[in-house]
C-alpha positions in Angstrom: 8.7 -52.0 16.8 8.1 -51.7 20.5 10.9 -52.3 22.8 11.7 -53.7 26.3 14.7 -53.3 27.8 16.5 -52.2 30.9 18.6 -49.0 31.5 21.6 -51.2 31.6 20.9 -53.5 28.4 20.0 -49.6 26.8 23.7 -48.7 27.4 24.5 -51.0 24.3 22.2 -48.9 21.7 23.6 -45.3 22.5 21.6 -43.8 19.5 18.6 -45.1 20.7 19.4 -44.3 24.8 20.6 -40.6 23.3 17.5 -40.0 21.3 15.4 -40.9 23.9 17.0 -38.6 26.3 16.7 -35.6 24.0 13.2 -36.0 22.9 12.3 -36.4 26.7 14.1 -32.7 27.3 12.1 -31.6 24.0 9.1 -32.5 26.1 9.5 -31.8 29.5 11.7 -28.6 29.3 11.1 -26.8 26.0 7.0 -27.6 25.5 5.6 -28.6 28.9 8.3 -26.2 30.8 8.8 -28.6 33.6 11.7 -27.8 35.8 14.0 -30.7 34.9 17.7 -31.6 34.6 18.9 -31.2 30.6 22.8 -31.9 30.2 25.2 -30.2 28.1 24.3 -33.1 25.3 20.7 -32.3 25.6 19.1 -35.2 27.9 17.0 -35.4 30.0 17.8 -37.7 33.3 16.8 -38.1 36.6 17.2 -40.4 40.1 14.8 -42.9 38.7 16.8 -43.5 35.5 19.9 -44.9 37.7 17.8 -47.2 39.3 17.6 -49.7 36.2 14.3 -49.4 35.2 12.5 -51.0 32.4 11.3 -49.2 29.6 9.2 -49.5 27.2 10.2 -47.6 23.7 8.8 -47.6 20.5 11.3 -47.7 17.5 9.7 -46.9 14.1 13.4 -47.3 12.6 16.4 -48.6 14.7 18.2 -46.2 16.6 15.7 -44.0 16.8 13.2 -43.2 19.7 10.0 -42.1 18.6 8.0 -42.6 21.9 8.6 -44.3 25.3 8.1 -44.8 29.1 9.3 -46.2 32.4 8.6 -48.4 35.0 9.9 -49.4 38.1 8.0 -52.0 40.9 6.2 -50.2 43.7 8.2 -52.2 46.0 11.1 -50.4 45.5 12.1 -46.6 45.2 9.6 -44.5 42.4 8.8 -40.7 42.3 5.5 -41.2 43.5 6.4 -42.3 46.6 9.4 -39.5 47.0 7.7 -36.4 45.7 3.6 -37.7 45.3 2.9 -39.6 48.1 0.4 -36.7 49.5 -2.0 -37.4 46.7 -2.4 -41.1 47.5 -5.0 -42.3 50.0 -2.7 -45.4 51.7 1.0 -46.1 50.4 1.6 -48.7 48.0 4.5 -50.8 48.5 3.6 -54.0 46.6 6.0 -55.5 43.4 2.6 -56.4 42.1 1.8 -53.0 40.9 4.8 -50.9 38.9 5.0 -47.3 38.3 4.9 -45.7 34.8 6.4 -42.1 34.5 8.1 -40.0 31.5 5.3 -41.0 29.1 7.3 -39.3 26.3 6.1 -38.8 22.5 9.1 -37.5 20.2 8.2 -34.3 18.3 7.0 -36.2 14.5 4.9 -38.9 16.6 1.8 -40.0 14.6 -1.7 -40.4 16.8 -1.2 -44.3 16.9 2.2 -44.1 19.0 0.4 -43.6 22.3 -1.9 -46.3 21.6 1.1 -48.1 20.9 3.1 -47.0 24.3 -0.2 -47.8 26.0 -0.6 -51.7 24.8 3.0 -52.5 25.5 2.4 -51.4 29.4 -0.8 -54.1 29.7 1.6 -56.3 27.9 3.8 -56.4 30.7 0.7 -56.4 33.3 0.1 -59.7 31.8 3.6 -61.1 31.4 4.2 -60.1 35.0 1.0 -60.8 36.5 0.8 -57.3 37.7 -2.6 -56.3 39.0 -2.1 -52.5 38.1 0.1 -49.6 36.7 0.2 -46.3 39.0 1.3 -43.3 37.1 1.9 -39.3 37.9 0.2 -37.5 34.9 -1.2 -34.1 34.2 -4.2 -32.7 33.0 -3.5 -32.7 28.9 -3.1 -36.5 29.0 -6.8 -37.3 30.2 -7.9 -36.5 26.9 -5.2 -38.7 25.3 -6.5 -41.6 28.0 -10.0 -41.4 27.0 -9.0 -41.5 23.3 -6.9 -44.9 23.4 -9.8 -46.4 26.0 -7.6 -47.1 28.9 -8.6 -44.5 31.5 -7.4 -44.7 34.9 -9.1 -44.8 38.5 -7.8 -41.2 39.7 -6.4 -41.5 43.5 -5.9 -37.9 44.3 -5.3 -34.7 42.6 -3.8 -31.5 43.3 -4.3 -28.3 41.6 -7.0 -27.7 39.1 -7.8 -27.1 35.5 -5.0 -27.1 33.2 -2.4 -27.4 36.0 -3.7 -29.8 37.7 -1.6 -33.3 38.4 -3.4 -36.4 39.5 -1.9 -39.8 40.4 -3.9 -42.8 39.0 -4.0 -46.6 38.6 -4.6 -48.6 35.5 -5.8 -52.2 36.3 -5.8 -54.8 33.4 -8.6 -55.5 31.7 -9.0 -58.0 28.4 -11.4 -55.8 26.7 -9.0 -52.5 27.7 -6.8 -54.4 25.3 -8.5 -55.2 23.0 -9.7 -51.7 22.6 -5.9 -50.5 22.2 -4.9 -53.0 20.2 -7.8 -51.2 17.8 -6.2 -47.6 18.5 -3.0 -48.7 17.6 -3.7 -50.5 14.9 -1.5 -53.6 15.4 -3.0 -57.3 16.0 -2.3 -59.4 18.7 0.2 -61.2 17.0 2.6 -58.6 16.4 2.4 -57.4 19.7 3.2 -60.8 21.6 6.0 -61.1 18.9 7.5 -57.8 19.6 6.9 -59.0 23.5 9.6 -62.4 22.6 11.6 -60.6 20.9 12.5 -58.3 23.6 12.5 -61.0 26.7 12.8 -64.4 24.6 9.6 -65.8 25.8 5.9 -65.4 24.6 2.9 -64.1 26.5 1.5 -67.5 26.3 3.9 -69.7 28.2 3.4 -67.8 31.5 4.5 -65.2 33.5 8.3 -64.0 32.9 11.2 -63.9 35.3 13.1 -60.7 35.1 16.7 -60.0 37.2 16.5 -58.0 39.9 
């Protein structure tokens, strides 16, 4: 099932918090060779992880991460404003648009999971009444992008071909979802149950109050 939850609430499921960490350094560190911080137990953290962000994972058996990403309001502190900043025509600062980074897919992810990762992030543009997601990505996930049907309106890029990084934003659309929902293969229905089950409250009854 899909997810929602806060860093804090995630202290209470350490097998999931602890996969998620590791298959992030899987990711970042050992394929992609990003220069990131890996502990001696093998996760991967950062700033933007203490700063209680929400995130999305996708649990295909409890305790166990098989996918996942993060978000945190524009309004507040994110890494594109600290590190990406350059590649954005005007700053954002509005809490109607939230920032996604660490797109992660654990190494035995099947092809629906970032269909699956991508559906639960316009799930929350709806619950929240968010008008976009921003997001740091490289030049690999275009392709994955494309695939699902939810491309994003590119801002700025630096760098080119396969190192290239571009910042981007995803507004919501109703046929963007629909289109996912098709990639990963879920209806509707599961999806806004999976929503309640995580926050107590359905898409349907309005937008949903979350503690600062």
């Amino acid at each position: 099932m899909i997810r929602y939850i806060s860093a804090d609430d995630l202290r209470h499921h350490p097998d999931l918090r602890a996969t998620m960490h590791r298959d992030r350094a899987v990711q970042f560190r050992d394929r992609l060779k990003w220069e990131v911080t890996v502990d001696a137990a093998g996760w991967e953290t950062d700033a933007y992880d203490a700063l209680n962000p929400l995130y999305v994972i996708w649990e295909p058996t409890p305790g166990v991460h098989g996918g996942s990403m993060r978000f945190l309001p524009m309004s507040g502190r994110t890494m594109v404003t600290d590190h990406f900043s350059a590649l954005m025509p005007h700053p954002i600062t509005t809490p109607l648009i939230w920032e996604c980074t660490r797109f992660c897919l654990a190494p035995d992810a099947g092809p629906r999971v970032a269909g699956l990762l991508m559906l639960a992030g316009g799930e929350l543009m709806r619950a929240f009444a968010l008008t976009h997601l921003l997001g740091v990505f490289d030049a690999r996930m275009i392709r994955i992008y494309n695939a699902i049907g939810a491309a994003p309106e590119v801002l700025g890029r630096s760098g080119s071909g396969r190192d290239a990084i571009s910042v981007g934003l995803w507004p919501y659309r109703a046929d963007d979802r629909l289109r996912v929902l098709r990639r990963a293969g879920v209806s509707s229905e599961i999806s806004e149950a999976w929503f309640a089950r995580s926050f107590g409250h359905t898409l349907a009854a309005g937008p949903v109050q979350i503690a600062a």
